[in-house]
C-alpha positions as CSV (number, residue, x, y, z in Angstrom):
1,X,-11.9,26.5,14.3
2,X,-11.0,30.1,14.0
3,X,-12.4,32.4,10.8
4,X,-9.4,32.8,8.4
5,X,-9.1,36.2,6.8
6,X,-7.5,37.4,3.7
7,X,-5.7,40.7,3.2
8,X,-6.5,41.7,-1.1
9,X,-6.1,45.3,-2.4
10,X,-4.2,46.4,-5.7
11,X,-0.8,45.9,-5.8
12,X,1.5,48.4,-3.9
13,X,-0.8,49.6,-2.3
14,X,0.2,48.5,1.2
15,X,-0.7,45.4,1.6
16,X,2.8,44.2,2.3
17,X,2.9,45.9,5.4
18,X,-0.8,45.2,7.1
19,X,0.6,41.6,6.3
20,X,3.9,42.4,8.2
21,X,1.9,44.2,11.2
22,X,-0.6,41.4,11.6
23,X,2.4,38.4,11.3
24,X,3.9,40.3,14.2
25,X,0.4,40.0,16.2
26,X,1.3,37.4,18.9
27,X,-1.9,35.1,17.4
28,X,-2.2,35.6,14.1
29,X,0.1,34.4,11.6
30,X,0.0,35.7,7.7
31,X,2.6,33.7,5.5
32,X,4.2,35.0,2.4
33,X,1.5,35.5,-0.6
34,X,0.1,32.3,-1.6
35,X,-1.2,32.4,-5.3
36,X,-2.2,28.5,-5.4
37,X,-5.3,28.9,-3.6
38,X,-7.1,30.1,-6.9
39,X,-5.1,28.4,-9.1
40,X,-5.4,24.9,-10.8
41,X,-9.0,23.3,-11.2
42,X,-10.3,24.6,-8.2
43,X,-12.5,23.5,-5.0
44,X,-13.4,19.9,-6.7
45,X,-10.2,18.9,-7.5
46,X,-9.1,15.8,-6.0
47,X,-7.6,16.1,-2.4
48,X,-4.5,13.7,-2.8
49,X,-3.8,16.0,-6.4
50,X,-4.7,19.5,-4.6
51,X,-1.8,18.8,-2.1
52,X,0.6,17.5,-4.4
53,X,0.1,20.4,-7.1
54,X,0.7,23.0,-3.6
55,X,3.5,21.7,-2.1
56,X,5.1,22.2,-5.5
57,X,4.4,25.9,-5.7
58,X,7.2,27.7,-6.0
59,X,5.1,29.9,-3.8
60,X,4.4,27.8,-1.0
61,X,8.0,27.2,-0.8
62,X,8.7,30.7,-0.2
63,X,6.8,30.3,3.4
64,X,9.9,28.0,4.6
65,X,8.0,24.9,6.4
66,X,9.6,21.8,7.1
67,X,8.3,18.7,5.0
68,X,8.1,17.2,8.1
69,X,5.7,19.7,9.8
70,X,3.3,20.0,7.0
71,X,3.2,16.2,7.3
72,X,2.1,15.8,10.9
73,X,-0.8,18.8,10.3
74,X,-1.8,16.2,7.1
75,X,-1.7,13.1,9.6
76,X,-3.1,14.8,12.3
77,X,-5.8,16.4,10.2
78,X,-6.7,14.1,7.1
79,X,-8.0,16.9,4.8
80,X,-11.0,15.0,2.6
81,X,-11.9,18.7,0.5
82,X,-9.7,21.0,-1.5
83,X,-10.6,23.8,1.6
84,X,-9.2,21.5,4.2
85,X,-6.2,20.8,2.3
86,X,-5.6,24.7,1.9
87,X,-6.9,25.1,5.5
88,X,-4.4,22.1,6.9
89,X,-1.6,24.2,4.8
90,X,-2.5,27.0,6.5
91,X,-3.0,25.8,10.2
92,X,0.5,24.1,9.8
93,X,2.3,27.3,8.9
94,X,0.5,28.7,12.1
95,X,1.6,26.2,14.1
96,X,5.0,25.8,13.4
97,X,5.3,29.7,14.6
98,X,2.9,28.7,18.1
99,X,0.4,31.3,16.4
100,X,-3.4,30.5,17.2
101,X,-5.1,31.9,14.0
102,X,-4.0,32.6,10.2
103,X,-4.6,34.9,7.6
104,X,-3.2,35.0,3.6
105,X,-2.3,37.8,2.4
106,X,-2.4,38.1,-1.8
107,X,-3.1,41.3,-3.5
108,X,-4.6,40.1,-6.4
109,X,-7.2,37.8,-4.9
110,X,-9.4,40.8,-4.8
111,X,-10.4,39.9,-8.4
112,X,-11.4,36.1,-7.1
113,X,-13.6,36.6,-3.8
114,X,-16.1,34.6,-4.8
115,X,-13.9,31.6,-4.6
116,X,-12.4,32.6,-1.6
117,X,-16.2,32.9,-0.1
118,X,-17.3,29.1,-1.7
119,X,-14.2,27.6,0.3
120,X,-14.4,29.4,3.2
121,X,-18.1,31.0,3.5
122,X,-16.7,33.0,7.1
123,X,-14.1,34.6,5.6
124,X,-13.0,37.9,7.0
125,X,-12.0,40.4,3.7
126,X,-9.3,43.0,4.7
127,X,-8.9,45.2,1.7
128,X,-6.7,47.9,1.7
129,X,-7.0,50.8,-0.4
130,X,-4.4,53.5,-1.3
131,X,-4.4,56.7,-3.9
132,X,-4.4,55.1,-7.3
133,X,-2.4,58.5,-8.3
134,X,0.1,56.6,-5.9
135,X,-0.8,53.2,-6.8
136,X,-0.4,54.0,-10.8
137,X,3.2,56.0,-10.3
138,X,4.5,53.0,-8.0
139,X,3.2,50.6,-10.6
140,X,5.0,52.0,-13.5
141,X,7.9,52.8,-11.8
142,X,8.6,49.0,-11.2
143,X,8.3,48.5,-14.9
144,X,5.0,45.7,-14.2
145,X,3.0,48.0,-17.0
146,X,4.1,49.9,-19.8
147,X,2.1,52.8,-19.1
148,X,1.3,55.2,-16.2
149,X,-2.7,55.5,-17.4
150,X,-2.9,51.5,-17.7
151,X,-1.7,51.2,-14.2
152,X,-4.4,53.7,-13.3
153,X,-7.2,51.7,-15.0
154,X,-5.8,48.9,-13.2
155,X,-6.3,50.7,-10.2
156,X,-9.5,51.5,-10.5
157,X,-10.5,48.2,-11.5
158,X,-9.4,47.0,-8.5
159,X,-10.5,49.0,-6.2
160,X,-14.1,48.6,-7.7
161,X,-14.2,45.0,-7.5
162,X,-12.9,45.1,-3.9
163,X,-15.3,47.6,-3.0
164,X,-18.0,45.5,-3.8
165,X,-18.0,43.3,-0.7
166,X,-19.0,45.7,1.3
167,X,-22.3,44.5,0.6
168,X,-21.0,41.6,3.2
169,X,-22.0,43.9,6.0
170,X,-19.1,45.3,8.5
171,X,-18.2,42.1,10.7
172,X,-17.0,40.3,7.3
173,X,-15.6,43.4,5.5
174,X,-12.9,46.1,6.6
175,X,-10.8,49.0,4.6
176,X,-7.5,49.8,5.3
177,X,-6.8,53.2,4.2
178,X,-3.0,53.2,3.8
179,X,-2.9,57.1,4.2
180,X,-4.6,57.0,7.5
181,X,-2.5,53.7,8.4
182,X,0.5,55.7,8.4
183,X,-0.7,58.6,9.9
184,X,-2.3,56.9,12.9
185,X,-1.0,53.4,12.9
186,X,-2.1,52.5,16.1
187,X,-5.8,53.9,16.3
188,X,-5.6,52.0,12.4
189,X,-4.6,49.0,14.0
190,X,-6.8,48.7,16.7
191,X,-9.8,49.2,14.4
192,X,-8.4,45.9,12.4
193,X,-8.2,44.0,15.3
194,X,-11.9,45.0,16.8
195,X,-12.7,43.8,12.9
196,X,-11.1,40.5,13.1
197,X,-12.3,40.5,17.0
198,X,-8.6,40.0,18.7
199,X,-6.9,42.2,21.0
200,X,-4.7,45.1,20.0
201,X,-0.8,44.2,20.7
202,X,1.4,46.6,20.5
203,X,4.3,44.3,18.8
204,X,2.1,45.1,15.6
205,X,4.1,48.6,15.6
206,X,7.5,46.7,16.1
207,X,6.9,44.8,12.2
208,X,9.9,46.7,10.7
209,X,12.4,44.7,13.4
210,X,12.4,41.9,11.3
211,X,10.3,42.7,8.7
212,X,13.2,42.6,5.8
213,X,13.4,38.6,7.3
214,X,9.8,37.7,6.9
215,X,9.7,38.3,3.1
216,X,10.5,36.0,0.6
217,X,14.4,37.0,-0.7
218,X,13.5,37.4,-4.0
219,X,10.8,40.1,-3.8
220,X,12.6,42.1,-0.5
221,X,14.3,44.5,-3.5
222,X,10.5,46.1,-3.6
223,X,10.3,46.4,-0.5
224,X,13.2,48.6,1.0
225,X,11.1,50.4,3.6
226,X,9.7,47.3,5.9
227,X,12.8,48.1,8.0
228,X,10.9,51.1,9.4
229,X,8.5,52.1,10.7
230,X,5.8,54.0,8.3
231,X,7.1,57.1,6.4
232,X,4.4,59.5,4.5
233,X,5.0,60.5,0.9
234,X,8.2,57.9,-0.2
235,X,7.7,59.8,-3.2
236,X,6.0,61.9,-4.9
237,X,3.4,60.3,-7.1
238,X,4.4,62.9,-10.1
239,X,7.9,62.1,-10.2
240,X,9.2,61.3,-13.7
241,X,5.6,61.5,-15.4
242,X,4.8,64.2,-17.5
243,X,2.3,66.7,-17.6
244,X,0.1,65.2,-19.9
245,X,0.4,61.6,-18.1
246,X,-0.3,63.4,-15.1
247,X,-3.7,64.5,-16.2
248,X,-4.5,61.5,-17.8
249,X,-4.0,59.3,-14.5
250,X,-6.0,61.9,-12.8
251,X,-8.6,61.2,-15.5
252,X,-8.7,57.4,-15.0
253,X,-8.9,57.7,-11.4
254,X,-11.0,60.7,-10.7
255,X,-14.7,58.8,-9.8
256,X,-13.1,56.5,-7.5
257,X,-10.6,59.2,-5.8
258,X,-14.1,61.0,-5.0
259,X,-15.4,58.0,-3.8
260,X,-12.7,57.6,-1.7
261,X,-13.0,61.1,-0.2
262,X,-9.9,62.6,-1.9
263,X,-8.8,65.7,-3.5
264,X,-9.3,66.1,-7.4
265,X,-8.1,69.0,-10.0
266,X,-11.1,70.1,-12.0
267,X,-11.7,67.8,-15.0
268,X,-9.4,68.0,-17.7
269,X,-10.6,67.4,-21.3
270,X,-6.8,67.1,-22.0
271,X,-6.1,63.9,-19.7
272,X,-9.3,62.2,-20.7
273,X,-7.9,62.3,-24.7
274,X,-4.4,61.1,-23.5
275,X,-6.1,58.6,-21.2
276,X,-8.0,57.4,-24.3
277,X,-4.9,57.3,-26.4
278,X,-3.5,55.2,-24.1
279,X,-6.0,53.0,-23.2
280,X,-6.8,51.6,-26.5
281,X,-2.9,51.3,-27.4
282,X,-2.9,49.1,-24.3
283,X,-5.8,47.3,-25.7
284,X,-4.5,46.6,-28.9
285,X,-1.1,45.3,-27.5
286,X,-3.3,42.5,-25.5
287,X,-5.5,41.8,-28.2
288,X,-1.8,41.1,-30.5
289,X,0.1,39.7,-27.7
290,X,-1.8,38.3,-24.5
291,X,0.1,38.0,-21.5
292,X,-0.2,36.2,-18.0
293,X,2.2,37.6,-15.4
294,X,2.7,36.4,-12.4
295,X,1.0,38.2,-9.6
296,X,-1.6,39.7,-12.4
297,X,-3.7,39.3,-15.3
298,X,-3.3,41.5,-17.5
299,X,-6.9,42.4,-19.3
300,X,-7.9,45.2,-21.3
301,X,-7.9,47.8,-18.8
302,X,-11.5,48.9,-18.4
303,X,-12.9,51.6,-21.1
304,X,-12.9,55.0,-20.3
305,X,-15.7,57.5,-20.5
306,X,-15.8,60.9,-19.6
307,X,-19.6,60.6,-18.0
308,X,-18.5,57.1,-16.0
309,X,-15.0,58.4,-14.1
């Protein structure tokens, strides 16, 4: 029984197309995000009513299996715990495209992998990580948050609680460093796959032949580069924010950017007050009005202090 691993990172931060360039590896296969697997009641529920409630996801429709295939991995299987129903699910999807191994990929499962450790304690974590000046811009720009500076907390959020793992010691957790992916895909992707112990293959460059086709139709609108190969600097992360927004995302992001080895302006009293301003407006709209979107949760964005970022 191979180790499943999961692919988690904020949000457009590339994690559509490690997914894309590991589905194209000829033994791994990495279906369409999943969503269910932390959903529901969770690892006791009840196998027959696990199964039922997943093959109703609208989700788990967007990976295209037959009925008829997921049945024979059921028969041929008989899953008696929620992790070998979601295992079965998996290994099906696998199967049906003569892959060996599978992977999920679901950005926002970096906020739950402790559950993803209880059901399967070998995991592999694959978290990829990209500038949350980037991240925040993207975010905003696809209209998911109201606010430039709450995308940013978001961010950083994020990227804290993924970072955590690394306490799992390097055979169980790997960064992706969508910067350096791009840059040097292959030496990138040849790391990964001394990580997840398979051998390199080159058809993980050749993703963007069919990549369009491997995503779900309904989300390939936001994602109008997987028919190439990777392009640095889509955009420029400053495009359409203003000055002060600018500073204030800088603000938000600035301990982790360090962290993460990259370049910050000198510390702006200015962008922490605007970050401020718009941190707590963003609290008090989810205090008045809490909302669950699909995809994310969205919490009071973590407090800002000038001696903590």
């Amino acid at each position: 029984m191979s180790r499943p691993f999961f692919v988690i990172g904020c949000p457009r931060s590339g994690t559509t197309l490690v997914r894309l360039m590991l589905d194209s590896h000829p033994r791994l296969a990495v279906p369409p995000e999943s969503h269910f697997i932390v959903q529901g009641p969770g690892p006791r529920e009840p196998v027959g009513a696990a199964l039922e409630r997943i093959l109703a996801h609208r989700r788990f429709r967007d990976w295209g299996l037959a009925p008829e295939h997921v049945e024979a991995e059921i028969a041929r299987q008989q899953p008696a715990s929620y992790a070998d129903v979601v295992r079965c699910l998996y290994d099906a999807f696998a199967r049906d495209r003569g892959k060996a191994r599978w992977g999920d990929k679901t950005p926002h499962y970096v906020l739950h992998v402790p559950r993803l450790l209880e059901l399967f304690p070998d995991a592999q974590i694959v978290h990829v990580i990209r500038d949350g000046r980037e991240v925040a811009a993207a975010v905003y720009a696809h209209g998911w948050l109201d606010s430039p500076v709450t995308a940013a907390a978001w961010w950083r959020r994020t990227v804290r609680e993924g970072r955590r793992w690394r306490s799992l010691g390097p055979e169980r957790y790997h960064e992706v460093r969508l910067e350096r992916l791009i840059e040097a895909p292959e030496q990138t992707l040849r790391a990964l796959c001394r990580f997840l112990d398979e051998p390199f293959a080159s058809q993980m460059l050749d993703y963007h032949h069919d990549g369009l086709e491997r995503l779900p139709p309904w989300v390939r609108a936001h994602h109008p580069h997987t028919q190439r190969p990777p392009v640095a600097r889509l955009r420029e992360w400053t495009s359409g924010l203003s000055a002060g927004e600018r500073r204030a995302v800088e603000a938000v992001c600035r301990r982790q950017l360090l962290e993460l080895g990259l370049t910050v302006p000198r510390r702006s009293p200015s962008g922490y007050a605007i970050a401020v301003r718009h941190l707590a407006r963003a609290r008090w709209r989810e205090l008045r009005h809490p909302v669950q979107r699909d995809g994310m949760t969205a919490e009071p964005p973590p407090r800002l202090s000038r001696t903590a970022s």
